[in-house]
C-alpha positions in Angstrom: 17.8 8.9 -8.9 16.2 9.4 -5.3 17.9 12.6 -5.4 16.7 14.0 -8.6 12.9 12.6 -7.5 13.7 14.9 -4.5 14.3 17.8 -6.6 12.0 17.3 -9.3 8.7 17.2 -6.8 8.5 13.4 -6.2 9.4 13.7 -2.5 11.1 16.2 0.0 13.8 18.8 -1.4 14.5 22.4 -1.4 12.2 24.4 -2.5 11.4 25.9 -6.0 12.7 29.1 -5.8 16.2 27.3 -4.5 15.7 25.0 -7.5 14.8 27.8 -10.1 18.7 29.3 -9.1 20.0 25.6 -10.9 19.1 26.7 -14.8 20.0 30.5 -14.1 23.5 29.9 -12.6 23.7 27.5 -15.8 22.7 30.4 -18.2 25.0 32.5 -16.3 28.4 29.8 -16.4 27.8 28.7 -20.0 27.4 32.8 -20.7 30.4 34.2 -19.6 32.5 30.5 -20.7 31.4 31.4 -24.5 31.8 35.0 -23.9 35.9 34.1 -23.0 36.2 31.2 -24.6 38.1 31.7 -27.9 36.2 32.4 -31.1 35.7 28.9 -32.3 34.7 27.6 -29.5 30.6 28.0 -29.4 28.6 27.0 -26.5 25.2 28.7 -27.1 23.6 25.6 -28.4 23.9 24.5 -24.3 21.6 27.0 -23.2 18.6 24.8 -24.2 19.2 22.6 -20.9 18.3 25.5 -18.9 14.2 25.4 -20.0 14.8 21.4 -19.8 15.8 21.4 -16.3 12.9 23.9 -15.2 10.1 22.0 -16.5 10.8 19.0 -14.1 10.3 21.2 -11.3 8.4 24.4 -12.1 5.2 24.8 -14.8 5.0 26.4 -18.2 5.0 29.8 -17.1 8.5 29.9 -15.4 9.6 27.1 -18.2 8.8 29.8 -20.8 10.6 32.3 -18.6 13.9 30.5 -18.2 13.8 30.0 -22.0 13.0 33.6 -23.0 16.2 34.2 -20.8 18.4 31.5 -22.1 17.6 33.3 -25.8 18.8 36.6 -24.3 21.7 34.9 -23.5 21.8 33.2 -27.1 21.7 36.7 -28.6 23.6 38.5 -26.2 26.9 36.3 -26.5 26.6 36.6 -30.6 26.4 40.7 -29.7 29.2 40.5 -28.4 31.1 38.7 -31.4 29.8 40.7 -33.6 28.0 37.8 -35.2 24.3 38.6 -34.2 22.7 38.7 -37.7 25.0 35.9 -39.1 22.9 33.1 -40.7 24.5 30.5 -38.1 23.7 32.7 -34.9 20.0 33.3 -36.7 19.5 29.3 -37.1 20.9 28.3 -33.7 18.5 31.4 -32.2 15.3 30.0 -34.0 16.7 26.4 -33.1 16.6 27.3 -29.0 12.9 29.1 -29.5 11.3 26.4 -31.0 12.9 23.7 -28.4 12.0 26.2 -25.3 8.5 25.5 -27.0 8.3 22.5 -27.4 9.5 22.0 -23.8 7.1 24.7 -22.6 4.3 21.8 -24.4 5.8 19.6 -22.4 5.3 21.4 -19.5 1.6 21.8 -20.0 1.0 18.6 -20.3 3.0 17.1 -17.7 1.2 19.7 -15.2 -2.4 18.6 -16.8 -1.3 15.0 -16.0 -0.2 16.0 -12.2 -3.2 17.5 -11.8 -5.3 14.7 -13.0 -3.2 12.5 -10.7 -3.8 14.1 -7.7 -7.8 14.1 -8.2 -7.3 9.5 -8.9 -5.6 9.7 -5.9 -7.8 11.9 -4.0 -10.8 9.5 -5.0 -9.2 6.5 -4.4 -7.9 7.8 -0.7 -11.8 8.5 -0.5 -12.9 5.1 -1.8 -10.2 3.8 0.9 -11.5 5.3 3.5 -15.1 4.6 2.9 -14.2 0.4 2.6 -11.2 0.2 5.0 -12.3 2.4 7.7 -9.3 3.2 9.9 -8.9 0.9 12.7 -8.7 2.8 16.3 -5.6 2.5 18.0 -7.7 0.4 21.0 -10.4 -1.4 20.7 -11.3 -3.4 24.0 -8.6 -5.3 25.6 -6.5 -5.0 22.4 -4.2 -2.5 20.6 -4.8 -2.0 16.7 -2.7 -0.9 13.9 -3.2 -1.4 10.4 -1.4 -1.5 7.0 -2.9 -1.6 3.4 -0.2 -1.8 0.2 -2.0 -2.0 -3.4 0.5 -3.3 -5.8 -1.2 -1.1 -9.0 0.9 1.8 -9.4 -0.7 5.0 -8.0 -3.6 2.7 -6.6 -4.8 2.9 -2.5 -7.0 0.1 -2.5 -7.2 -3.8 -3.9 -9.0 -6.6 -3.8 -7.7 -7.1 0.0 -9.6 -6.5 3.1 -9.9 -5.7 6.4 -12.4 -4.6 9.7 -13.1 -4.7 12.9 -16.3 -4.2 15.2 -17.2 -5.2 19.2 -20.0 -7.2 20.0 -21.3 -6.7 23.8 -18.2 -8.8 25.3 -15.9 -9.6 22.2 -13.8 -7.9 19.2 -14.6 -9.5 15.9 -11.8 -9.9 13.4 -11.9 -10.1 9.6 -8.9 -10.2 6.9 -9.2 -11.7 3.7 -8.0 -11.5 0.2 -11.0 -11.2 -3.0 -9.3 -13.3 -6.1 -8.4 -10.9 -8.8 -8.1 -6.9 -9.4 -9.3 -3.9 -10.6 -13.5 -2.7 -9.9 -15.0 -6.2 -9.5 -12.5 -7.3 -6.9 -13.4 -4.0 -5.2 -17.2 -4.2 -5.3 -16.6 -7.3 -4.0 -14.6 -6.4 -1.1 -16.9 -4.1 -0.8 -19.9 -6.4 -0.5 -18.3 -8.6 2.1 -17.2 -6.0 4.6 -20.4 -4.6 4.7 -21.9 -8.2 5.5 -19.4 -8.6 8.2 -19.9 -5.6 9.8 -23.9 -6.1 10.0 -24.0 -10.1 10.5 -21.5 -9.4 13.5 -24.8 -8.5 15.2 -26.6 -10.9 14.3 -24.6 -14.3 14.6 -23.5 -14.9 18.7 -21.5 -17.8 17.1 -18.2 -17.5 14.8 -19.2 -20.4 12.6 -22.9 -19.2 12.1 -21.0 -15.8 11.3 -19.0 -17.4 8.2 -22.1 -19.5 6.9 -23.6 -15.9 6.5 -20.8 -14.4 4.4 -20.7 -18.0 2.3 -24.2 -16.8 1.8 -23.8 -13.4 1.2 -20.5 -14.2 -1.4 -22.7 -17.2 -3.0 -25.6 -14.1 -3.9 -23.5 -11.7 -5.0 -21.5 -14.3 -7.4 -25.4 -15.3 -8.5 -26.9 -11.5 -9.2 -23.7 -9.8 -10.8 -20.4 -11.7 -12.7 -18.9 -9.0 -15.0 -18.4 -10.0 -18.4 -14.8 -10.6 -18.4 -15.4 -13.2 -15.6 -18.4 -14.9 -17.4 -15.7 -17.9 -18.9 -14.4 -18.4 -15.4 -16.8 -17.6 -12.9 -16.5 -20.8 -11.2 -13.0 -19.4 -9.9 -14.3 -16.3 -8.0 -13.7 -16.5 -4.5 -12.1 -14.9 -1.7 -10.3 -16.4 1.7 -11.0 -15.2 4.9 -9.8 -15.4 8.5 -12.5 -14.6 11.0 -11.7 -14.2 14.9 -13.6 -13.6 17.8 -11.7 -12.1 20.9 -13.6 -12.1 24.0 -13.0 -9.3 26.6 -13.1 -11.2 29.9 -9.9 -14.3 28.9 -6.7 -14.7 27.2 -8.1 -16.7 24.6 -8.4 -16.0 20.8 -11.0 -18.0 18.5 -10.4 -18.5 15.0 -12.3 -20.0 11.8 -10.4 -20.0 8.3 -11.6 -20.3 5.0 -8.4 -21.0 2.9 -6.9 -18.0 4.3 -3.3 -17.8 5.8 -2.6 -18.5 9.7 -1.5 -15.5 11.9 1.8 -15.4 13.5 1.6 -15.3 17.2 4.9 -12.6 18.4 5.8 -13.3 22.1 8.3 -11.5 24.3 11.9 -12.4 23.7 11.6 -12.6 19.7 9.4 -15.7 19.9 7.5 -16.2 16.8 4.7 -19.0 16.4 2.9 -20.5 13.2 -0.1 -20.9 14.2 -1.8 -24.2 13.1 -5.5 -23.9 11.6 -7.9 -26.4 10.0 -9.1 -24.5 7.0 -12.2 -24.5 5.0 -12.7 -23.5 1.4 -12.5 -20.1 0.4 -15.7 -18.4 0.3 -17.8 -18.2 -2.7 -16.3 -21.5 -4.4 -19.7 -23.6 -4.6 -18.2 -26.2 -2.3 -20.7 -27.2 0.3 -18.7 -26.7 3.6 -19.2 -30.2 6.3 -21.5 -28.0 9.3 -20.1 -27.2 12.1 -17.1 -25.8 10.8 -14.0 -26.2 12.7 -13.3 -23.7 15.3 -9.7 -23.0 16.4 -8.9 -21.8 19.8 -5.5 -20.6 21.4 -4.5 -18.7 24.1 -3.4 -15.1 23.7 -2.0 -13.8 27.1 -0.9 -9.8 27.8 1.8 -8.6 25.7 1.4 -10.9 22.8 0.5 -10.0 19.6 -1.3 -11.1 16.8 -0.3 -10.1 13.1 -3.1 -11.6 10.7 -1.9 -11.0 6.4 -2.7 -11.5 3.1 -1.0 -13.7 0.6 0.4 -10.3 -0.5 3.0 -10.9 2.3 3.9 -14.4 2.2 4.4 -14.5 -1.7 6.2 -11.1 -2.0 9.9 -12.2 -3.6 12.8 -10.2 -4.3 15.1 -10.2 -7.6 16.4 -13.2 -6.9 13.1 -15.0 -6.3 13.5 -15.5 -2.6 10.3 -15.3 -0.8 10.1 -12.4 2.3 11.2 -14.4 5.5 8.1 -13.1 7.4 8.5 -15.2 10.9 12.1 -14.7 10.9 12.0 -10.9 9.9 9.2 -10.4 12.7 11.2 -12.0 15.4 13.4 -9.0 15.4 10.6 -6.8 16.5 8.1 -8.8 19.0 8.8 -6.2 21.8 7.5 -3.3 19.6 3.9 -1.8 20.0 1.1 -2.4 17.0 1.9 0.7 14.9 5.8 0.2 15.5 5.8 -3.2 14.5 3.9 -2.8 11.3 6.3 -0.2 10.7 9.1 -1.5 10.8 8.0 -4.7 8.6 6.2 -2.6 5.7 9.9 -1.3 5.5 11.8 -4.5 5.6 8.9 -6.2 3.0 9.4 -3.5 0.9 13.3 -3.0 1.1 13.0 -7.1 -0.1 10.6 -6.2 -3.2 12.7 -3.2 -4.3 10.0 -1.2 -3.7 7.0 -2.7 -5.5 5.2 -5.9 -5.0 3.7 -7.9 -7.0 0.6 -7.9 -5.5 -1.7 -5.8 -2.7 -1.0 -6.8 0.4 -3.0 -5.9 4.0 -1.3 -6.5 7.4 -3.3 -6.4 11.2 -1.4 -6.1 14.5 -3.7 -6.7 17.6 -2.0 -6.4 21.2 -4.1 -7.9 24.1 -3.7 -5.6 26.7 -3.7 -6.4 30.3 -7.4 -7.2 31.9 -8.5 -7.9 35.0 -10.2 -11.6 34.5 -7.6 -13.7 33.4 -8.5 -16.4 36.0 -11.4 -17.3 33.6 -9.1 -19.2 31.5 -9.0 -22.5 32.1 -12.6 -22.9 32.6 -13.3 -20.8 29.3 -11.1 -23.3 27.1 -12.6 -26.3 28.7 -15.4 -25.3 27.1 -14.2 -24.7 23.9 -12.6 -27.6 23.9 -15.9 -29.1 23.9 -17.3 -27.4 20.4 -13.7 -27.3 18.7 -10.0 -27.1 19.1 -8.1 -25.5 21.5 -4.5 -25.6 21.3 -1.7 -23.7 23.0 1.4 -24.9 21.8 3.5 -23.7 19.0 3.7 -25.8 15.0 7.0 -23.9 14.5 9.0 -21.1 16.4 11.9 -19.4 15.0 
C-alpha cells in the first residue's frame, strides 16, 4: 500500500510522465497478446484498466486520453480479426466508452475534492500558525523545539496548546490541553494563549499569572457556551502547566492545574518523573486554596525538559498498551531539542499505527550553559521559603 500511495500522489514517487508509461505499456501487452493469441481467446474487455490506473495519478484530461487510446486498441485488434462490425466487438466497444466515462467522472471529481483539500489545509496551516506561533530554536538560556499532532484526519490544529514569551530575566512556559474538539475547543485555545501571552507582562509572580487565566477561562465560559455544550457546560475546562525559567540559575518553577508532569532527560539516558502538586484544571468553578503551590527543581546545563499533553501519555497501540513515554525517551537524552522530538513523534506514531486517538503537543527546552550558576543555592533557599523545591527524582528508568 505505501507503494501505490507513492505512485498515486500521496507521497514521493516517480514522476507522472514515468507513471503515465504504466497504462500505455498495458495497452500495448494486452494488444499484441489478443492480437496472437488464438481466436477464442479475447482480451479486449482488459483494456478498461488502462483509464482506471490513470485516474489515480493524472486528471480527466490524460484519463480521457488513455481511454480514447485503449478504444483504438479495442477496435484495432477486432480489425484485425475481421470482426470489427460484429455485434459482440460493437457491445464490448460501447461497453469500454461508457466506463472510460464514467472513470473520466471520476476523475473530475476526485481532482475537485484534491483541490478543495488543499485550500482546508492551507487555512488550517494558517489558523496554525496564527495560534501556535513557531517557537524559535533559542530563546534565552534554553533551546526550543516543538511538535503539534491533531488526531482529526487532515486536521493541523486541536484543542491542545502551546507558547512561549521572556519577561526581563525569565522564559515563561505554557502547555495545556482544552477538553473536547472541533471550533469551540479552538476558540478556546485561542482565548487562553492570547491571555498568557499578555498577563506574562503583567503578573511578576507564577501563581498571580494562573489566577489571571482562571479568570480569563471563568469569562469566556460565562459570555459564550455553544449550544451543544449548554447540557454540560459545567465540564468545560482545560489543564495547564505553567513554568517560569529564570535566566541567571539552574532552577525551573512550575505551577500545575491538573495537567501532566514533565520528564526531566539527563545525560546517560536518565529519565525523571517529575513530582508536582496540582490544582484543578482551569475553568472548572472550583475555588482554588490562594497561594497556589509552586514547584521548584533544579534544571542544570545539558538537561532537558519535555512538557506533553494527555495526547502522549494515553496514545495505545492495537493491543491496548499505552506508549512507554520515559522508557522510549531514555534512548535519546543525549539528542538536541529538535532531534529528540524527532525521533519520539516517530516512535509514538510507529506504536499508534499511524494515527492517534487524540491531538497531542510535545515541548523540548535545553538549558544551555550560563555564566551565573553560583546563584543557585541562594536562589532555592528562597524558594523554598514561598513553595517547594525539590531535586530528587519520584521515578527514574
Amino acid at each position: 500500500m505505501g507503494i501505490w500511495n507513492r505512485f498515486a500522489g500521496f507521497g514521493p514517487g516517480p514522476s507522472k510522465h514515468v507513471l503515465l508509461a504504466i497504462p500505455v505499456l498495458l495497452v500495448v501487452v494486452i494488444t499484441v497478446i489478443d492480437i496472437v493469441a488464438p481466436a477464442d481467446v479475447h482480451l479486449g474487455p482488459l483494456l478498461v484498466i488502462a483509464p482506471a490506473i490513470t485516474a489515480s495519478f493524472a486528471g480527466p484530461r490524460l484519463t480521457g486520453a488513455i481511454g480514447v487510446l485503449a478504444l483504438a486498441a479495442e477496435a484495432g485488434i477486432a480489425l484485425h480479426d475481421g470482426i470489427l462490425f460484429s455485434r459482440n466487438v460493437v457491445v464490448q466497444m460501447v461497453a469500454l466508452a461508457v466506463l472510460s466515462l464514467l472513470i473520466v467522472g471520476y476523475s473530475v471529481v476526485r481532482e475537485r475534492h484534491g483541490r478543495q483539500l488543499a485550500q482546508v489545509r492551507s487555512v488550517a496551516e494558517a489558523a496554525q500558525h496564527v495560534l501556535l506561533w513557531p517557537l524559535p530554536s533559542g530563546i534565552g538560556p534554553l533551546r526550543t523545539a516543538s511538535v503539534y499532532l491533531a488526531a482529526e484526519d487532515e486536521a493541523e490544529i486541536g484543542g491542545d496548546l502551546y507558547a512561549v514569551t521572556r519577561t526581563d530575566d525569565a522564559t515563561r512556559v505554557l502547555i495545556g490541553d482544552v477538553r473536547g474538539k472541533g471550533l469551540a475547543a479552538i476558540g478556546e485555545a485561542a482565548l487562553l494563549l492570547g491571555a498568557f501571552r499578555e498577563a506574562s507582562h503583567q503578573h511578576a509572580d507564577l501563581t498571580a499569572l494562573t489566577d489571571a487565566l482562571e479568570q480569563s477561562v471563568g469569562r469566556y465560559h460565562g459570555e459564550f457556551t455553544p449550544p451543544e455544550d449548554e447540557a454540560g457546560a459545567e465540564e468545560r475546562f482545560v489543564t495547564a502547566l505553567l513554568l517560569e525559567i529564570p535566566d541567571d540559575a539552574p532552577l525551573v518553577k512550575m505551577t500545575s492545574c491538573g495537567h501532566p508532569a514533565p520528564l526531566l532527560l539527563s545525560p546517560e539516558h536518565s529519565v525523571t518523573a517529575l513530582r508536582l502538586h496540582p490544582a484543578p484544571p482551569l475553568g472548572v468553578g472550583v475555588l482554588v486554596p490562594s497561594p497556589r503551590t509552586l514547584d521548584v527543581f533544579t534544571f542544570e546545563v545539558g538537561e532537558t525538559l519535555v512538557l506533553y499533553t494527555d495526547g502522549v501519555m494515553e496514545a495505545r497501540n492495537q493491543s491496548g498498551d499505552f506508549y512507554p513515554f520515559a522508557e522510549r525517551a531514555a534512548q535519546w537524552t543525549e539528542c538536541g531539542p529538535e532531534p529528540l522530538l524527532r525521533h519520539i513523534r516517530r516512535d509514538l506514531l510507529a506504536h499508534v499505527g499511524g494515527r492517534l486517538g487524540d491531538d497531542a503537543a510535545l515541548i523540548a527546552l535545553r538549558r544551555a550553559p550560563t555564566h551565573s550558576g553560583h546563584h543557585l543555592a541562594r536562589l532555592i533557599r528562597a524558594e523554598s521559603s514561598r513553595g517547594r523545591v525539590r531535586d530528587s527524582p519520584e521515578r527514574s528508568f
